[in-house]
PADRENMI-736252 format. One line per 10 residues: number of its first residue (from 1); their letters; for each residue y, z, x of N, C-alpha, C. Coordinates in nm, 4 decimals. Each point is the difference from the previous one (the first is absolute). Layout:
NUM = a = Y Z X Y Z X Y Z X | ...
//
This chain:
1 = xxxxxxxxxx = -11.2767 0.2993 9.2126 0.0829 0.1185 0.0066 -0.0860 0.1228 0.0251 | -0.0973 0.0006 -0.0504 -0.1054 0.0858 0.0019 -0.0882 0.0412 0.1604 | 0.0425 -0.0933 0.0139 -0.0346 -0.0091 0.1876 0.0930 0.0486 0.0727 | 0.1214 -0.0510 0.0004 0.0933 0.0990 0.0544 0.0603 0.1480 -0.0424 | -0.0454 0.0291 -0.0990 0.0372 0.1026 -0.0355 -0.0644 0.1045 0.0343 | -0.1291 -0.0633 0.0319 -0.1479 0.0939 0.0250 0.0313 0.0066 0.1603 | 0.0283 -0.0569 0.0896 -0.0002 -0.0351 0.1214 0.1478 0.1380 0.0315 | 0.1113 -0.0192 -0.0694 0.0887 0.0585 0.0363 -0.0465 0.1762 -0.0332 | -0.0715 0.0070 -0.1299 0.0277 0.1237 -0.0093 -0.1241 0.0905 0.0421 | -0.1431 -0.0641 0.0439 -0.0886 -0.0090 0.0818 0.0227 0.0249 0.1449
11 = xxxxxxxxxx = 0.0783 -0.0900 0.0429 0.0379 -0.0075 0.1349 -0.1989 -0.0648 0.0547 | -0.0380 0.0563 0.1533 -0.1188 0.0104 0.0298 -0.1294 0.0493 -0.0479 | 0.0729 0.1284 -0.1103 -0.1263 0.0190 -0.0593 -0.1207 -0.0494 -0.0766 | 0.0535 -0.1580 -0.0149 -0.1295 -0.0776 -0.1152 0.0699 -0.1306 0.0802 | -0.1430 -0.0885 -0.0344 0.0316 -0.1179 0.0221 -0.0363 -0.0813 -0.1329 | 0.1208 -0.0978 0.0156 0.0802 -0.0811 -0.1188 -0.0444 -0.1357 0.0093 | -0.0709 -0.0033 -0.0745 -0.0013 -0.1872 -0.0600 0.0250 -0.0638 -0.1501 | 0.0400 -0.0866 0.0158 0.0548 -0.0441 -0.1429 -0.0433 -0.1218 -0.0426 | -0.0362 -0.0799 -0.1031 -0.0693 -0.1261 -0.0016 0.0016 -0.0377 -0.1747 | 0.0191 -0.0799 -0.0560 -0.0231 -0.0513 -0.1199 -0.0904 -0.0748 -0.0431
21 = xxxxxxxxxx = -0.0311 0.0150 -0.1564 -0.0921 -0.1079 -0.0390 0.0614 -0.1598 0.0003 | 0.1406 -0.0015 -0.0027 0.0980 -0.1165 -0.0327 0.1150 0.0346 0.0974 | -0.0377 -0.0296 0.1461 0.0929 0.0062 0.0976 0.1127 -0.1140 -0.0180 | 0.1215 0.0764 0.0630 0.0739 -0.0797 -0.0115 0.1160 0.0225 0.1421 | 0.1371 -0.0893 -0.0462 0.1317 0.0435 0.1027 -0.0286 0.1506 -0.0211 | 0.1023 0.0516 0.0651 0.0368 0.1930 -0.0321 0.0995 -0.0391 -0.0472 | 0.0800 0.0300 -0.1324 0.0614 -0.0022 -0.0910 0.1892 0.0355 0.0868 | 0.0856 -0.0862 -0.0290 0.1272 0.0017 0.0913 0.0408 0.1620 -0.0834 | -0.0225 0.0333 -0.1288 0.0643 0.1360 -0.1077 -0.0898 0.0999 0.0706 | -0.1549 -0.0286 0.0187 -0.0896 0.1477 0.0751 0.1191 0.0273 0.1094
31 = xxxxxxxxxx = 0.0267 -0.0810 0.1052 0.0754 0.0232 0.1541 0.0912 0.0705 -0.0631 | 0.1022 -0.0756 -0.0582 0.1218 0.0846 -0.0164 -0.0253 0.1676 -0.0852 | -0.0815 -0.0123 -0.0716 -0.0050 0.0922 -0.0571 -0.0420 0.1117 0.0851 | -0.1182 -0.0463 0.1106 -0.0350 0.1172 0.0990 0.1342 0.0094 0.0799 | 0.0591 -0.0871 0.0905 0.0960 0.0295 0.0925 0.1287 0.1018 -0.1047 | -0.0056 -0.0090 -0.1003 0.1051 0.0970 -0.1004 -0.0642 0.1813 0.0636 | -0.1717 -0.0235 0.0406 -0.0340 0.1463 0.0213 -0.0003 -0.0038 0.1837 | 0.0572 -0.0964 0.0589 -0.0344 0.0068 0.1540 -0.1147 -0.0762 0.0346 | -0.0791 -0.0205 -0.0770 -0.1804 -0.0972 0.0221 0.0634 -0.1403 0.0485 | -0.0280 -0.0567 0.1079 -0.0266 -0.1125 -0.0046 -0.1248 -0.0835 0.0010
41 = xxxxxxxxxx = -0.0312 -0.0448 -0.1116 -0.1274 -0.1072 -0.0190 -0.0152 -0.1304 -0.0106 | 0.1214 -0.0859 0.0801 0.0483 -0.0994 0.0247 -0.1348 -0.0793 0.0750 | -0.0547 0.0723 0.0337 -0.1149 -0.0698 0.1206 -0.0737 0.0015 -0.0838 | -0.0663 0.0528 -0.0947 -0.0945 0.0095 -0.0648 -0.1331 -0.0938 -0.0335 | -0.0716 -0.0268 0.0186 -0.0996 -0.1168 -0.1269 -0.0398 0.0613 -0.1308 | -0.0447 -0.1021 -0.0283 -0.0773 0.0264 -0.1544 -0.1319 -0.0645 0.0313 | -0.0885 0.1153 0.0045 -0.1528 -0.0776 0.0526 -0.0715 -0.0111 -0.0437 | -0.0767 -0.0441 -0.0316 -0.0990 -0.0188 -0.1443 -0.1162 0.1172 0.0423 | -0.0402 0.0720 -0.1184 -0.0746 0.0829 0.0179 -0.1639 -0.0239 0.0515 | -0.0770 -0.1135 -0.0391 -0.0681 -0.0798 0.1154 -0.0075 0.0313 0.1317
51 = xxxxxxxxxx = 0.0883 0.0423 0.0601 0.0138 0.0147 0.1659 -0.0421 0.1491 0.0056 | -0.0343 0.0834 -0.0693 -0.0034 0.1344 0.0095 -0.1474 0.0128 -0.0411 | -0.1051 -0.0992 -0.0556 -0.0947 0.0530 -0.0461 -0.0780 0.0863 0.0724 | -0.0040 -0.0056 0.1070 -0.1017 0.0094 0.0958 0.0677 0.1442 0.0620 | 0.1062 0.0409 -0.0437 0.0609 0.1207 0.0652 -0.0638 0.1339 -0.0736 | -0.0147 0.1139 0.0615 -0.0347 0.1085 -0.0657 0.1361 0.1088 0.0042 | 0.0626 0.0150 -0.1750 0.0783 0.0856 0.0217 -0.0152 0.1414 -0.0959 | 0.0506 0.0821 0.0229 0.0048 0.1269 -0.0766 0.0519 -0.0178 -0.0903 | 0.1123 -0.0507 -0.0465 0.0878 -0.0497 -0.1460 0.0499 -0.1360 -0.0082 | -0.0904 -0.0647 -0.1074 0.1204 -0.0978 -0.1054 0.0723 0.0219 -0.0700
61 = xxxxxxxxxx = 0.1004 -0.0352 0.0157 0.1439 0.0260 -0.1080 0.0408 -0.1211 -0.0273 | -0.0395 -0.0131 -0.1261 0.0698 -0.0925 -0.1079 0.0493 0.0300 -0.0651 | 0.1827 -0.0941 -0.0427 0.1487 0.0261 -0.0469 0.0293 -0.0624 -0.1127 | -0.0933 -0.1093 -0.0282 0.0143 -0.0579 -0.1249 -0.1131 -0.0202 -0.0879 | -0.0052 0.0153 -0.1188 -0.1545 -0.0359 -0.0979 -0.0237 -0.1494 0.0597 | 0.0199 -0.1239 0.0637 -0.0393 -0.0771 0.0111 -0.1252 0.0087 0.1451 | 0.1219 0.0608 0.1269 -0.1246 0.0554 0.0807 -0.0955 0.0732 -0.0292 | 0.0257 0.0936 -0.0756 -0.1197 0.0741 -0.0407 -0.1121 -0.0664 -0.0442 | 0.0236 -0.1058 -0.1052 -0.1225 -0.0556 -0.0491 -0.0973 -0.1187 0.1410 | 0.0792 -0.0683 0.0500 -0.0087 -0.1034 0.0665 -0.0151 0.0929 0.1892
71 = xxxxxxxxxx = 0.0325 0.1311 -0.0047 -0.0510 0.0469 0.1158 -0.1924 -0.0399 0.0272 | -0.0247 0.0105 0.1029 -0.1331 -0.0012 0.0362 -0.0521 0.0871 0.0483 | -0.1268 0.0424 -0.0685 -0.0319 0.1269 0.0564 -0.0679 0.0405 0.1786 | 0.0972 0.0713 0.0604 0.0288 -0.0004 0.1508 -0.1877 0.1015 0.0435 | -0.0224 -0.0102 0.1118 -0.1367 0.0205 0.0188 0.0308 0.1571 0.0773 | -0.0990 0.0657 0.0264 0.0274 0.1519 0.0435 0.0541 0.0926 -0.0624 | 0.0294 0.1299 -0.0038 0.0733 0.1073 -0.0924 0.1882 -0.0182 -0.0408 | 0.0588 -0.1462 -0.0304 0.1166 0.0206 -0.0745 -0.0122 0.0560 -0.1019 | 0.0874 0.0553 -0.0099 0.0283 0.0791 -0.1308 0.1367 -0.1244 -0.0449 | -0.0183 -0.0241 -0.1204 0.0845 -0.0569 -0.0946 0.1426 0.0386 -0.0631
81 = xxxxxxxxxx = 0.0806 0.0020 0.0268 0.1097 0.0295 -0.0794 0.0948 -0.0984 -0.0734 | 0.0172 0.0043 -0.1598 0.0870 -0.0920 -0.0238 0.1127 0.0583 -0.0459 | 0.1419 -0.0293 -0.0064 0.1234 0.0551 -0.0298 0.0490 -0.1477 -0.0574 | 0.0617 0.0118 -0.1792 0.0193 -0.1490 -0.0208 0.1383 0.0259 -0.0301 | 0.0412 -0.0952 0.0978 0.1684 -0.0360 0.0135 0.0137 -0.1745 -0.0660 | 0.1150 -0.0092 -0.0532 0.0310 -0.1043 -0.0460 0.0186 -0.1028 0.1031 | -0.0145 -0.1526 0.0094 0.0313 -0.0923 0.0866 0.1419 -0.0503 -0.0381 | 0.1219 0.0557 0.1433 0.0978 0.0140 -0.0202 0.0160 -0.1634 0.0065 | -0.0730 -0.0618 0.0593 0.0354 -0.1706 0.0128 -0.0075 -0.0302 -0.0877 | -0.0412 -0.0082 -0.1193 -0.0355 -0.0181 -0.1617 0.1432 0.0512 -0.0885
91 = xxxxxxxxxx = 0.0935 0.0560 0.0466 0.0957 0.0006 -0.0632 0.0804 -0.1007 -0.0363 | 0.0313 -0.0250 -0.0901 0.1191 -0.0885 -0.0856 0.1340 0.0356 0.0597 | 0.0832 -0.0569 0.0016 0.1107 0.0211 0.0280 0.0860 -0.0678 0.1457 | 0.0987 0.0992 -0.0083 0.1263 -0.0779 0.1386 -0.0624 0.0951 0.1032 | 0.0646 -0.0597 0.1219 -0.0502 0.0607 0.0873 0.0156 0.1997 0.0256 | 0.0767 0.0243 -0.0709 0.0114 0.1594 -0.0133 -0.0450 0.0541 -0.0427 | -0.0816 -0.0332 -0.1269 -0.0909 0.0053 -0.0923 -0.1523 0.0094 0.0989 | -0.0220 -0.1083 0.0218 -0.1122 0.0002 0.1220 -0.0375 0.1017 0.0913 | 0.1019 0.0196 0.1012 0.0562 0.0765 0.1063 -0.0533 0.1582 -0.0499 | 0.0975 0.0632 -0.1158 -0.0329 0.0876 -0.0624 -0.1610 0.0058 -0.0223
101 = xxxxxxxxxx = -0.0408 -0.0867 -0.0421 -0.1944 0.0287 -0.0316 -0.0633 0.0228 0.0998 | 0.0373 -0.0402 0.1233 -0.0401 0.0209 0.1671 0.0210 0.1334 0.0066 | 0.1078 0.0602 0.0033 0.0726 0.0953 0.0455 -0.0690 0.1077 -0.1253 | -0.0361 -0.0167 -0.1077 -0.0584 0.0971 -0.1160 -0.1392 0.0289 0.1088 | -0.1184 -0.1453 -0.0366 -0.0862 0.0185 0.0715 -0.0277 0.0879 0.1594 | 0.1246 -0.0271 0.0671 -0.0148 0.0899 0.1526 0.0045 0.1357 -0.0178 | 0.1365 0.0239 -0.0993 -0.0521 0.1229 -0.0177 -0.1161 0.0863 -0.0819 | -0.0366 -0.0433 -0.1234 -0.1097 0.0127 0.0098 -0.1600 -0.0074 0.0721 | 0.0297 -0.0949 0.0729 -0.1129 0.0158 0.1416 0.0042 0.0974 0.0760 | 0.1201 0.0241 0.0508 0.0863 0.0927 0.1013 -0.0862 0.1513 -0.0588
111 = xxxxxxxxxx = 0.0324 0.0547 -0.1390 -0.0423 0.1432 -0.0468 -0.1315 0.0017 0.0193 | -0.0508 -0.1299 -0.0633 -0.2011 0.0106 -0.0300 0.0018 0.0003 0.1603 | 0.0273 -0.0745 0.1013 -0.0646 0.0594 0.1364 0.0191 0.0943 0.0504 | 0.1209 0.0735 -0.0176 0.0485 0.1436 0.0615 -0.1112 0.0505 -0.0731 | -0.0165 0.0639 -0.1125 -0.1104 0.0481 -0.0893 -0.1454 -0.0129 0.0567 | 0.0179 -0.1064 -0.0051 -0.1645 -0.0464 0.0904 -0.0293 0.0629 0.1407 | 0.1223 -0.0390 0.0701 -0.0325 0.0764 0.1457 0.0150 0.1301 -0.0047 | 0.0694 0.0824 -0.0753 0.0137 0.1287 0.0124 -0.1311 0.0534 -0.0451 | -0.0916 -0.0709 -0.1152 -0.1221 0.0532 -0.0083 -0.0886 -0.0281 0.1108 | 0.0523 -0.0394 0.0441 -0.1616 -0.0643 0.1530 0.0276 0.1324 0.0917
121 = x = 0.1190 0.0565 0.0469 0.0591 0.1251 0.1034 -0.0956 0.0941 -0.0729
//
């Protein structure tokens, strides 16, 4: 979610990659929950963060205390950022219940990146 959200409200100005320590599907509740804001991330992967070592970027952003610990430290001047959001897949419950933890999490992603990019302008 964090990828598309960055991508939409970014537009061209940054370039977006996204990758996990524990890649997986893209979650069927992330989609719906973005297409609720217009995002479609239907195409998406989940790429293991491995594939990025070798990249040099200006910011890591990690969303959960689990990436944070299990991130690897990236080579050249990243600067680090962690913001700890709950793992909405880890919710108990019916599917509305779920859905809702997606939809908590986006928007909370949604503010911390507006915030974020408005400090970079």
């Amino acid at each position: 979610m964090g990828e598309g959200l960055l991508r939409h409200l970014a537009g061209d100005a940054v370039d977006v990659y996204s990758a996990g320590a524990k890649p997986s599907h893209v979650s069927p509740f992330a989609i719906e929950a973005m297409n609720e804001r217009g995002i479609d991330i239907s195409r998406h992967s989940s790429d293991h963060i491995n594939q990025y070592l070798s990249a040099a970027f200006d910011y890591v952003i990690t969303v959960c205390d689990n990436a944070a610990e299990n991130c690897p430290v990236f080579p050249g001047p990243a600067r680090r950022i962690h913001w700890s959001f709950p793992d909405p897949a880890a919710v108990d419950g019916d599917d509305a219940a779920v859905l809702r933890s997606f939809i908590d999490v986006r928007n909370g992603l949604e503010a911390k990146l507006s915030d974020w990019l408005a400090g970079l302008r």
